[in-house]
C-alpha positions as CSV (number, residue, x, y, z in Angstrom):
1,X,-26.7,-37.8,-4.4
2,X,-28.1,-34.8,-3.2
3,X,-25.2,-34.6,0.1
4,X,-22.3,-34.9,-3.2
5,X,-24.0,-32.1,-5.4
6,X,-23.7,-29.5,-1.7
7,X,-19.9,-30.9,-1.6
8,X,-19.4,-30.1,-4.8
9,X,-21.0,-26.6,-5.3
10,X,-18.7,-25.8,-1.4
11,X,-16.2,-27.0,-3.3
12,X,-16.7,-24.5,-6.4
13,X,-17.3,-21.3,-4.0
14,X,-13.9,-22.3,-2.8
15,X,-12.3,-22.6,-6.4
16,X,-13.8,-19.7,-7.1
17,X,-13.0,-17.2,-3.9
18,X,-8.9,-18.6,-4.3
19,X,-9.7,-17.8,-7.9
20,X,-10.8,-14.2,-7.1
21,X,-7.6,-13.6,-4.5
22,X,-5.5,-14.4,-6.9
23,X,-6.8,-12.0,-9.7
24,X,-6.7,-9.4,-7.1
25,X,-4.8,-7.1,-9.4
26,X,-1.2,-5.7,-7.9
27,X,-1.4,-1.6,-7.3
28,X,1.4,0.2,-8.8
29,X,2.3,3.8,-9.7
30,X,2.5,4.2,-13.3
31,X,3.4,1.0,-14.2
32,X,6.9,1.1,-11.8
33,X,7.8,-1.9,-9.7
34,X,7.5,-1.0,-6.6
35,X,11.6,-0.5,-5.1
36,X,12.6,0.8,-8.4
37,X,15.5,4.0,-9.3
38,X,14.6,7.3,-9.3
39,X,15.8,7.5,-13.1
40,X,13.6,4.8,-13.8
41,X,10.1,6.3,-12.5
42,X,11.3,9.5,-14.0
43,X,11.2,7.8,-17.4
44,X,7.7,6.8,-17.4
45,X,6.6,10.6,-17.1
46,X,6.5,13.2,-19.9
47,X,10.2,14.1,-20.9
48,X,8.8,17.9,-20.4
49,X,8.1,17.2,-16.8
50,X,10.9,19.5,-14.6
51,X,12.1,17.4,-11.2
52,X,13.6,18.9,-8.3
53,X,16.9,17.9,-7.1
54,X,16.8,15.0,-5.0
55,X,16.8,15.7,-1.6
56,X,17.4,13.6,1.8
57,X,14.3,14.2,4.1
58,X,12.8,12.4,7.0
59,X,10.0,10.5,6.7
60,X,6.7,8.5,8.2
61,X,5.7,5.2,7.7
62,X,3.7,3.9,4.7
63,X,0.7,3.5,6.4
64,X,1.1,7.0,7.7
65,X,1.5,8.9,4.7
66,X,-1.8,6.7,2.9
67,X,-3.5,7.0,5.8
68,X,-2.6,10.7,7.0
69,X,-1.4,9.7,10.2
70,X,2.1,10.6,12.2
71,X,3.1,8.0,14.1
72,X,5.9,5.9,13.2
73,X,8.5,8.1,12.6
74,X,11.9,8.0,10.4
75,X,14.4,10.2,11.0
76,X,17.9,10.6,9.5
77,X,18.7,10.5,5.9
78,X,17.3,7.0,5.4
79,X,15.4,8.5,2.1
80,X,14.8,11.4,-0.2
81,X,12.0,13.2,-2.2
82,X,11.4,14.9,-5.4
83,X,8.6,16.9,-6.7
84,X,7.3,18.4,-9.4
85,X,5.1,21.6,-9.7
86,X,2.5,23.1,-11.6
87,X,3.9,25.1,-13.7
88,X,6.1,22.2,-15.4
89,X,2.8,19.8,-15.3
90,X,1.5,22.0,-18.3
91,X,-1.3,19.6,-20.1
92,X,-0.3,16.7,-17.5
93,X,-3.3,14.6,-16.5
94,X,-4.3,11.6,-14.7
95,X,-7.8,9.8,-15.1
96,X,-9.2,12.8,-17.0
97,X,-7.9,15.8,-14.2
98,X,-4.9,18.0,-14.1
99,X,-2.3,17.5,-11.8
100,X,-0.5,20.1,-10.0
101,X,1.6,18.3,-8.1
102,X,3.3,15.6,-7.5
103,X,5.8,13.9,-4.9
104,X,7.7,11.1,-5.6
105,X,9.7,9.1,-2.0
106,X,12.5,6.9,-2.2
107,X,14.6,5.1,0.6
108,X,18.3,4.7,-0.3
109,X,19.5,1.4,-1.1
110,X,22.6,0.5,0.6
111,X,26.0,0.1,-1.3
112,X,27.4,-3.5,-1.6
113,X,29.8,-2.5,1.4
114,X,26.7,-1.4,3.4
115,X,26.4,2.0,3.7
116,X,24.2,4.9,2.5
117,X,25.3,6.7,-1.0
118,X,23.3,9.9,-1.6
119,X,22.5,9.5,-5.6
120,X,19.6,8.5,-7.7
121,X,21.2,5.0,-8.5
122,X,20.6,3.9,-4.8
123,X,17.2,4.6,-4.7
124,X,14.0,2.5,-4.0
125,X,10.3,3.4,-5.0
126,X,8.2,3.1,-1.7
127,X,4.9,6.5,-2.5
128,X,4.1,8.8,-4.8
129,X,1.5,10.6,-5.3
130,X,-1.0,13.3,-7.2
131,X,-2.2,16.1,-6.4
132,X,-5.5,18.0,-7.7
133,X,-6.4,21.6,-6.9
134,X,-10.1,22.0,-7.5
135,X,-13.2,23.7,-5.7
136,X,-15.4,20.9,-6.3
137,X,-13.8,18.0,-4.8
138,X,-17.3,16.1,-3.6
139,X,-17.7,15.5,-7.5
140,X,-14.4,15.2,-7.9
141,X,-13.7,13.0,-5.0
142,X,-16.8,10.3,-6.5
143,X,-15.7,9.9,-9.7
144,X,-12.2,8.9,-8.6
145,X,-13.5,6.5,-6.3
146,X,-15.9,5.1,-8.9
147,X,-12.9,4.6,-11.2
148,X,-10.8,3.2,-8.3
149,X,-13.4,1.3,-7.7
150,X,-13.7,-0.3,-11.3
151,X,-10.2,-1.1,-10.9
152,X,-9.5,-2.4,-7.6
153,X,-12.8,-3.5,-6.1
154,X,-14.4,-2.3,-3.2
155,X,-12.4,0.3,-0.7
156,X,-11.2,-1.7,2.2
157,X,-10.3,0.9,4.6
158,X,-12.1,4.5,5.2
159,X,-10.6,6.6,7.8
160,X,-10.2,10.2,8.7
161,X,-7.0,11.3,10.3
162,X,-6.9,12.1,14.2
163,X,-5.5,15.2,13.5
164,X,-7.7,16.5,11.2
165,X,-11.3,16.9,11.0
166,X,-11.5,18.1,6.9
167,X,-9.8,15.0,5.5
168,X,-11.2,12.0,4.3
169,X,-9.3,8.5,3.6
170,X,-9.9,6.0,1.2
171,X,-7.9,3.5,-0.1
172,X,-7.6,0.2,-1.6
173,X,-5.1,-3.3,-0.5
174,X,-3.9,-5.8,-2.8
175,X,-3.5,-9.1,-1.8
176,X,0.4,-8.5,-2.1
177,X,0.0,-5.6,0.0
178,X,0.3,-2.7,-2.4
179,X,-2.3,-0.3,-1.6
180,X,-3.7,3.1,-3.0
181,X,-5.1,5.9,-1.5
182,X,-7.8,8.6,-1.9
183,X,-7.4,12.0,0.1
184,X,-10.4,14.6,-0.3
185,X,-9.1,17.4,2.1
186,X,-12.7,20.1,2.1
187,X,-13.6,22.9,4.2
188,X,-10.6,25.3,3.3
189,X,-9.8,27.7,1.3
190,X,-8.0,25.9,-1.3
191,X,-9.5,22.2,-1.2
192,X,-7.6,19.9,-3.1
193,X,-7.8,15.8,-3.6
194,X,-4.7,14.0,-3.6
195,X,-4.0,10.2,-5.0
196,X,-1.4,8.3,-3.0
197,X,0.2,4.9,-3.7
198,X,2.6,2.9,-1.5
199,X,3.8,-0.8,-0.8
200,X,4.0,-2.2,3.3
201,X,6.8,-3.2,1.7
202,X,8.8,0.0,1.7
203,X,8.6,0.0,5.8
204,X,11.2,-2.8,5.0
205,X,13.3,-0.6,2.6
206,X,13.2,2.5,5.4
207,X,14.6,0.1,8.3
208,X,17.2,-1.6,5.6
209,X,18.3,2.2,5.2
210,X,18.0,3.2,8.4
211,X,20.7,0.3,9.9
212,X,22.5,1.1,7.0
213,X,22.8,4.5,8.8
214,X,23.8,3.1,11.3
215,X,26.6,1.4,10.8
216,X,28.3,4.2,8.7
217,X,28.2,6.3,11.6
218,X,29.7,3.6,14.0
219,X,32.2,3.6,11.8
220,X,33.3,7.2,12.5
221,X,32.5,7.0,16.0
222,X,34.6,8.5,18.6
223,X,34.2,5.6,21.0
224,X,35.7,3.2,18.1
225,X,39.2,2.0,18.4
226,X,38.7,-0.9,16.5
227,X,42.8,-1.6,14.4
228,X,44.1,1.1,16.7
């Protein structure tokens, strides 16, 4: 009796711990699927909120920008960025602090013949992020992770960029691998805290973009006589 009541209780833990992955809540950026418009993460900000034109720009992996690393590089226009600055992010907060900037990054999407089109339709969500200017990030810094915390569990990664030696990384992975970071960059003159969010997805959507790239340009090459 007693060797059925250990099976069982095993067999409860493991109930339980698939239970727990499951719950594991996905990350997102204000509520915007991951892959999604330009136009359409623009929406779920304040109306008052001024964006810079869209702009092509090159680009490091996902893991790079959460994790403040340069390694894996993208080059080409395989995606844009847009920002907005302080002084349109007037009375705009995020978990109780104002924001003075933020960066939204987008990989194009490919047309249905292939090829890059620079506009906002063709756009895919793959990190954003916020940026807080204040002098005492160590508070600063604790209560955001406390909060992250709440909401995500327990940090899986820590890490401090090889780069840099006044940066500190922490951040957070879903089971469906969305992820967000926590940035506390001390020991300058202006230290500041940023909160980053990205998807190991969007790797994906920067070599879809990337081949899409490509191709266009093979089809203006000189070397191609292809119907001649």
């Amino acid at each position: 009796m007693r060797r059925y009541a250990c099976i069982f209780a095993v067999m409860i833990i493991v109930v339980l711990s698939f239970a727990k992955a499951e719950e594991a809540p996905t990350i997102l950026f204000r509520g915007n699927e991951w892959g999604a418009s330009f136009d359409d993460v623009k929406s779920s900000f304040p109306v008052e909120i001024q964006w810079y034109s869209l702009e092509p720009d090159s680009s490091f992996s996902v893991l790079d920008h959460m994790l403040g690393n340069h390694k894996r590089y993208y080059d080409g226009h395989v995606c844009c960025y847009t920002s907005a600055a302080s002084y349109s992010l007037k009375d705009f907060e995020v978990a109780g602090y104002d924001i003075s900037y933020v960066q939204l990054r987008f990989a194009y999407v490919p047309d249905e013949n292939g090829l890059i089109v620079e506009d906002a339709e063709h756009t895919a969500l793959y990190y954003a992020k916020y940026r807080i200017d204040c002098r005492n990030t160590l508070t600063v810094f604790k209560d955001l992770k406390s909060k992250l915390d709440t909401l995500y569990g327990d940090i899986s990664v820590k890490s401090w960029p090889e780069y840099s030696f006044t940066e500190t990384y922490l951040t957070w992975y879903a089971e469906d691998g969305t992820m967000v970071s926590l940035m506390q960059s001390f020991g300058r003159s202006n230290p500041f805290i940023e909160i980053m969010y990205g998807f190991s997805g969007g790797d994906d959507l920067l070599d879809a973009a990337r081949d899409a790239l490509a191709y266009g340009e093979s089809l203006i090459s000189p070397t191609n006589y292809n119907g001649l």
